[in-house]
Phi, psi and omega in degrees: 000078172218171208157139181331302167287162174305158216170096147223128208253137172262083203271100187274142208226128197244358184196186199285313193308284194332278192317286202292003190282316211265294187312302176310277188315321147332306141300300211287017172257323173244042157259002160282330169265012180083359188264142161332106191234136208226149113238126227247118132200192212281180183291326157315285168326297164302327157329296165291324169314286200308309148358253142000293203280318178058217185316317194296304173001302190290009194240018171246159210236108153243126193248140177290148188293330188298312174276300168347276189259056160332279178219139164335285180305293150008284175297332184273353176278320142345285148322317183263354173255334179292292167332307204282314189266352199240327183284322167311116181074021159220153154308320165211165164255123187254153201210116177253112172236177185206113164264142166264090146326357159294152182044027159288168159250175191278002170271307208291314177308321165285328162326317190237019138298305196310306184297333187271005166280332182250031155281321127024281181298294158308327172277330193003290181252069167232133156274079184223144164215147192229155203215086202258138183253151190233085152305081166343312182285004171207034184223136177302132177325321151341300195285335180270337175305275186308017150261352155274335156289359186243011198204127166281030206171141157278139163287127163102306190264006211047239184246139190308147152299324160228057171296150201227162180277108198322322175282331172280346171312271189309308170324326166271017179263349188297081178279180165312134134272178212255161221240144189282148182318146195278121154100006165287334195256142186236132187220182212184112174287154188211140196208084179114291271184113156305329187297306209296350173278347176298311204267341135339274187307314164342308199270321181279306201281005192273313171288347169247012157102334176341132167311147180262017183252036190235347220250358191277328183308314182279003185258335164304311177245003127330307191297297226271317170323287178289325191293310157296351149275357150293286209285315189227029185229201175311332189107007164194184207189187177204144186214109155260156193229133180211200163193129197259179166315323196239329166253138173282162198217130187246080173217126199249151188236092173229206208275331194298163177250142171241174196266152180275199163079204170280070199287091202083351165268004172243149162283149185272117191317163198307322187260004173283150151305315189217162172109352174282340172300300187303327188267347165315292180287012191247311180266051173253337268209116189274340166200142194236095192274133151240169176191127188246137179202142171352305175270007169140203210218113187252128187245121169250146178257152180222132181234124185293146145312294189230000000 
């Protein structure tokens, strides 16, 4: 199965013999063409490759998943500058991953639903094949349904039956956000000028305790927020700031309409006018909600604590 373009496979899996039934040949076919082989999965799991692999171990890029599946944006950026620096003089790229989906919540959990759906896209025309494995015994039944929708192709199985178009895919996580808590929140109308929302978030995130090694990346895409909500949205806005246990929440709001789907979740070619901003703020950003509805465009920055 090889070929210029992407090849992505959903590998689902119920024990070790299963991952490694699928996984081995899989490399050891392709260190055999010479080709680049990265695998992202758990420690157990790299255990049993390296294992397996005996000396050759050493010609696979083995990465922990915890660095890999930072953040969605992040990671698909990752992904695509890896793959990208790697296809000259090779035929292909092989990519064994696993994001761990334990202890998400359902936004973080549609994040990265969202991301293996724009991979779709981002790779498109990449000589990459990629091999995302699923453990049944510990990934919610859900995440495995929609990773048959996230994936054109099955290990094993050929091609999914119920692979989804990515952008509607995605369009269907755009659930309601949830409206920030009431009298929880310090918020700030903005009209022209960016600094005062800078020196705003600045202020906020100082009072609400934010690491100060979290805060310059968030003011960076604050800024790129609003600034696009100036320049290409109504020309003002509102940026409210609040926090929940895990995140500080960042959110501007203005009159302008944005495109849904995957908005910004693909990088924007090189020779675009636009689109660089956004996808920029998706990796500043540990996580990144939009929702465009009739009466404007609402964007959240989301910044972990710890």
């Amino acid at each position: 199965m090889t070929g210029p373009f992407l090849v992505h496979q959903a590998l689902i899996y119920r024990d070790a013999q299963q991952f490694l039934a699928a996984v081995l040949p899989f490399i050891t076919e392709g260190l055999g063409r010479g080709e680049p082989v990265l695998a992202v999965a758990t420690e157990a799991n790299c255990g049993l490759l390296r294992d397996e692999l005996g000396k050759y171990a050493a010609d696979v890029q083995f990465v922990e998943p915890t660095r890999w599946y930072d953040s969605p944006g992040r990671a698909l950026a990752t992904c695509h500058r890896y793959v990208h620096e790697r296809r000259n003089g090779h035929n292909q790229v092989r990519v064994v991953g696993e994001p761990t989906w334990a202890g998400l919540d359902p936004l973080e959990t549609a994040g990265w639903k969202r991301f293996e759906a724009s991979l779709n896209i981002a790779l498109a025309a990449a000589p990459a094949w990629l091999l995302c494995s699923y453990d049944e015994r510990v990934v919610a039944p859900g995440v495995i349904a929609d990773a048959r929708r996230t994936h054109p192709e099955l290990s094993g199985g050929g091609k999914s039956a119920e692979y989804s178009n990515p952008a509607g895919f995605c369009s269907e996580l755009q659930t309601p956000l949830e409206p920030a808590p009431e009298g929880s929140y310090a918020a700030l109308n903005f009209d022209g000028d960016p600094a005062p929302v800078r020196r705003f978030v600045v202020a906020e995130a100082a009072r609400l305790g934010l690491p100060i090694g979290c805060l310059d990346d968030l003011i960076l895409a604050v800024n790129e927020v609003a600034t696009n909500a100036i320049r290409h949205g109504a020309g003002s806005g509102r940026v409210q700031v609040w926090r929940d246990e895990r995140y500080l929440i960042c959110e501007v709001f203005d009159a302008g309409q944005a495109t849904e789907g995957l908005f910004n979740m693909v990088p924007p070619r090189p020779d675009s006018e636009g689109g660089h901003g956004m996808w920029i703020t998706r990796q500043l950003c540990d996580l990144v909600e939009i929702r465009s509805l009739p009466n404007g465009t609402t964007i959240r920055l989301y910044t972990r604590y710890s």
